[in-house]
C-alpha positions as CSV (number, residue, x, y, z in Angstrom):
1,X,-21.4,-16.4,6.9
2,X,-21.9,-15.9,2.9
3,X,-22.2,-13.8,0.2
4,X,-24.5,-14.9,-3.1
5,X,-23.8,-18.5,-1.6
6,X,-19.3,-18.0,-1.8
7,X,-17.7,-18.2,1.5
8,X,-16.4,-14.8,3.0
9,X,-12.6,-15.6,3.4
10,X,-12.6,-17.0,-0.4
11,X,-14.3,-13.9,-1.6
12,X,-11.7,-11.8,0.7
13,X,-8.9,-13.9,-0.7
14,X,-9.7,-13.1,-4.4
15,X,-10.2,-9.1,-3.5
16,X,-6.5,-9.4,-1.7
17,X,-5.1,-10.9,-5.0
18,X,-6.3,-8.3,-7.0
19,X,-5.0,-5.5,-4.7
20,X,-1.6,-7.0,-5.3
21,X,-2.0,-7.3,-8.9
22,X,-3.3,-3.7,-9.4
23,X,0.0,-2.6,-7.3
24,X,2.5,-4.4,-9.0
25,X,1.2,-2.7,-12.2
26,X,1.8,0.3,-10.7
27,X,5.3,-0.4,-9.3
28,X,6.3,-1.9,-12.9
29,X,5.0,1.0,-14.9
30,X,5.7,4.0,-12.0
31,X,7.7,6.8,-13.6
32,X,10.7,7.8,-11.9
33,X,12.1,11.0,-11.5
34,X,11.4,14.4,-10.5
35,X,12.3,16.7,-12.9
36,X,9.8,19.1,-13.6
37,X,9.7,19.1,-17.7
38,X,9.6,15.0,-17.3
39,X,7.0,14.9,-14.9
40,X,5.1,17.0,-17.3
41,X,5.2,14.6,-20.5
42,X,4.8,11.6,-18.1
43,X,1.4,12.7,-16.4
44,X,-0.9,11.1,-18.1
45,X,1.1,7.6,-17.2
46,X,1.7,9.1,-13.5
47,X,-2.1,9.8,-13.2
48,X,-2.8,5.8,-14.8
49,X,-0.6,4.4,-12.3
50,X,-1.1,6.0,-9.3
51,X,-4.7,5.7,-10.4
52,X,-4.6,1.4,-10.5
53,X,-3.6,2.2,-7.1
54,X,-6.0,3.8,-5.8
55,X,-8.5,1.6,-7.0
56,X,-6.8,-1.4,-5.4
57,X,-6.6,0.1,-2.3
58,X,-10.5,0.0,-1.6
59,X,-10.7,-3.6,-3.1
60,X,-7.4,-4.8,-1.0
61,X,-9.3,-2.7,2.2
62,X,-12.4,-5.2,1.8
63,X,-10.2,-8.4,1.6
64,X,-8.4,-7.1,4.3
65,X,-11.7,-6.8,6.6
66,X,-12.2,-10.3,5.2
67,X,-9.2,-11.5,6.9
68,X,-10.0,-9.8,10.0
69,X,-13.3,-11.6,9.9
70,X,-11.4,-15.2,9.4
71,X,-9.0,-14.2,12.6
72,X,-11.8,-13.2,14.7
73,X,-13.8,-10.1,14.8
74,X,-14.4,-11.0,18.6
75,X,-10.4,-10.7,19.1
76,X,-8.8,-7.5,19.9
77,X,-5.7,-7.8,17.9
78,X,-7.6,-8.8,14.7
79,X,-9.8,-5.4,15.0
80,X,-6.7,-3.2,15.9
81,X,-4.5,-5.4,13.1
82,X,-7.2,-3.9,10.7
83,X,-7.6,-0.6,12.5
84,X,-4.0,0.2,11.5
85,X,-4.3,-1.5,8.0
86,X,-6.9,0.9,7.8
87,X,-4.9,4.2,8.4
88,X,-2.7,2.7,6.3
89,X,-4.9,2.4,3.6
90,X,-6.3,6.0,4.4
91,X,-2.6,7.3,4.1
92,X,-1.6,5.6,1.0
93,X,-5.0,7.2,-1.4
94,X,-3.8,10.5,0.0
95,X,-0.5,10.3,-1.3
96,X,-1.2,8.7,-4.5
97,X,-3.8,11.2,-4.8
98,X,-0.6,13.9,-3.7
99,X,1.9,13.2,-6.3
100,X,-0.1,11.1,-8.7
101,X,-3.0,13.4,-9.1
102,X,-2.7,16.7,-8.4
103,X,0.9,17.1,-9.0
104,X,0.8,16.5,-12.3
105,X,-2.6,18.0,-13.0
106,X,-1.3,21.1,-11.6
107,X,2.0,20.9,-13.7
108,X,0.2,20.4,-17.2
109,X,-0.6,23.5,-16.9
110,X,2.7,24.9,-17.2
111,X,3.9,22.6,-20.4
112,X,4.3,25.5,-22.1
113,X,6.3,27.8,-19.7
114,X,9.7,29.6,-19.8
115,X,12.6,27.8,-17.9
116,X,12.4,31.1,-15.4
117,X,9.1,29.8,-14.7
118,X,9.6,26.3,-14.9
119,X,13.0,26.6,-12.2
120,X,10.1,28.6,-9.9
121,X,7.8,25.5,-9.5
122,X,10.5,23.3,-7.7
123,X,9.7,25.1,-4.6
124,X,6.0,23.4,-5.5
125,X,7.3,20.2,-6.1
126,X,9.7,19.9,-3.1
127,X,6.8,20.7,-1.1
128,X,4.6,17.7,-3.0
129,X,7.0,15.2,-2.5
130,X,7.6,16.3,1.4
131,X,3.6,15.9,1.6
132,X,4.1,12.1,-0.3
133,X,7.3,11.7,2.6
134,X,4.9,12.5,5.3
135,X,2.0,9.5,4.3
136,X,4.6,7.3,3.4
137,X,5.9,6.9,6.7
138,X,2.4,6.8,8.3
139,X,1.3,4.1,6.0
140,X,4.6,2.0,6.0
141,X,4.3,2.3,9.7
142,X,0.3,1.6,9.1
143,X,0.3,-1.7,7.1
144,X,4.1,-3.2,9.3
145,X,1.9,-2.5,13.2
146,X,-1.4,-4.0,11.1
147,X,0.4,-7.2,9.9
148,X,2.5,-7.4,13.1
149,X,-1.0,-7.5,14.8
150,X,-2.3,-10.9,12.4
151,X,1.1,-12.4,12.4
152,X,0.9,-12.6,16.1
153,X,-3.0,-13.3,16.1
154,X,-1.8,-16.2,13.5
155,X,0.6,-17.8,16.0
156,X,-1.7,-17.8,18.3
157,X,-4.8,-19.3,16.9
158,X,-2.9,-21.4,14.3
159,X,-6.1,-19.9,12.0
160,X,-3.2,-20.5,9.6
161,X,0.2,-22.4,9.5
162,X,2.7,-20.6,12.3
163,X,5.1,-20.2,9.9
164,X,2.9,-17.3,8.1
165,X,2.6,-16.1,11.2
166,X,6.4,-16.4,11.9
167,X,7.4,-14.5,8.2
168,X,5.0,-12.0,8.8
169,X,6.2,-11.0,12.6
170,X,9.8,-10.5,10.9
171,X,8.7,-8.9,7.9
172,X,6.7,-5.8,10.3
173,X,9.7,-5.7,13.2
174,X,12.0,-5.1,9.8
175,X,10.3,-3.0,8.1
176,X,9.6,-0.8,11.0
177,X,13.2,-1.0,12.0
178,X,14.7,-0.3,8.6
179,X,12.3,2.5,7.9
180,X,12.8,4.4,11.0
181,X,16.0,3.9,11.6
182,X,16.8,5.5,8.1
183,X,18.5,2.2,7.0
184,X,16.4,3.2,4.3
185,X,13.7,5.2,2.5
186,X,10.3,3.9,1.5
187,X,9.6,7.5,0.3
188,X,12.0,7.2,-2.2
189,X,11.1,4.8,-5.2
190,X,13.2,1.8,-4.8
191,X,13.1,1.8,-0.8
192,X,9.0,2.4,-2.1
193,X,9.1,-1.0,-4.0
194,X,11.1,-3.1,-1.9
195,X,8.6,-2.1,0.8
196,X,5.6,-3.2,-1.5
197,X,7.2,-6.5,-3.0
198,X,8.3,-7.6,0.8
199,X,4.6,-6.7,2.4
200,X,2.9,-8.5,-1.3
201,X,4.6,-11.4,-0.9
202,X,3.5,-11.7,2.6
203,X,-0.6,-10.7,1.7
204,X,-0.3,-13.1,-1.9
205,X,0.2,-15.8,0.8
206,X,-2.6,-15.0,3.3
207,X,-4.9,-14.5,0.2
208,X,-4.3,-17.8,-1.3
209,X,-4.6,-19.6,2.3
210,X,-8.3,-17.6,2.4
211,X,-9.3,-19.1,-1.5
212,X,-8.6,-22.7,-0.3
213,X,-10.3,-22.6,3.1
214,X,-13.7,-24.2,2.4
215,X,-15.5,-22.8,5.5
């Protein structure tokens, strides 16, 4: 199967690459914080950022349809590896949109306020970032059930070497585990990019195994 003559898991490969780059921008350049009058003079980097990832996430949702594709669309676990990917992916552009959109759009408009007003928005902004909490846990759950799905699907096809298949069965039973068991926080920023870095890794690997295969 091709596309303008280039092999499907190459093309898939390259899109999964650039899904990682375009979210390691944003975990490099993501403002922390959440004080109101900060949040304010960061939004226009809060909206860049959060906006690089939202644009991966529909490029990183075609390579990862690519993958499914290499697995096996005719095997259940690849479809329901990419079925959960794809809640995941759903999950994440709603809380980038959350808290890296309309939270700050909807705070410029206070950059000129008094502090009585300014103390009266963190009811607003509590409730943003419980909004953010909620789709973080769905998508960290999302993408650790997806890749637990492949990893296992990897192990047993040997599509690609077991022990891909091995780090990535560890790295979703972990995550998971640490998550949920409030070990520690992906909604907060560094439990946010340890999660990333640790699931990047893993999807760097699989995207350079789908550029070298020549079928």
């Amino acid at each position: 199967m091709t596309n303008n003559n280039q092999p499907i898991p190459k093309n898939a490969g390259i899109a999964l690459l650039v899904f990682t780059i375009l979210l390691l921008f944003t975990m490099v350049l993501h403002p922390a914080g959440s004080n109101i009058p900060g949040l304010i003079r960061k939004s226009n980097l809060i909206i860049i950022t959060h906006g690089a990832a939202m644009l991966a996430l529909p490029i990183g949702w075609a390579g990862f349809w690519g993958l499914t594709g290499f697995l096996g669309t005719n095997r259940f676990s690849s479809v329901l590896g990419f079925s959960f990917i794809s809640i995941g992916v759903i999950a994440a552009m709603l809380a980038g949109a959350t808290n890296g959109v309309v939270l700050p759009l909807f705070l410029r408009g206070y950059a000129d306020a008094t502090e009585e007003t300014i103390n009266g928005l963190q009811s607003v902004v509590r409730y943003s970032f419980a909004v953010n909490k909620a789709f973080d846990y769905i998508y960290t759950g999302a993408f650790s059930l997806g890749i637990l799905c492949w990893s296992v699907l990897i192990l047993q096809t040997k599509r690609m070497q077991s022990w891909i298949g091995i780090a990535g069965l560890l790295l979703a039973v972990a995550m998971i585990a640490i998550f949920f068991g409030g070990f520690a926080g992906a909604n907060r920023l560094m439990g946010l990019r340890i999660f990333l870095a640790a699931v990047l890794v893993w999807i760097v690997i699989v995207a350079l195994v789908l550029v070298k295969k020549k079928e």
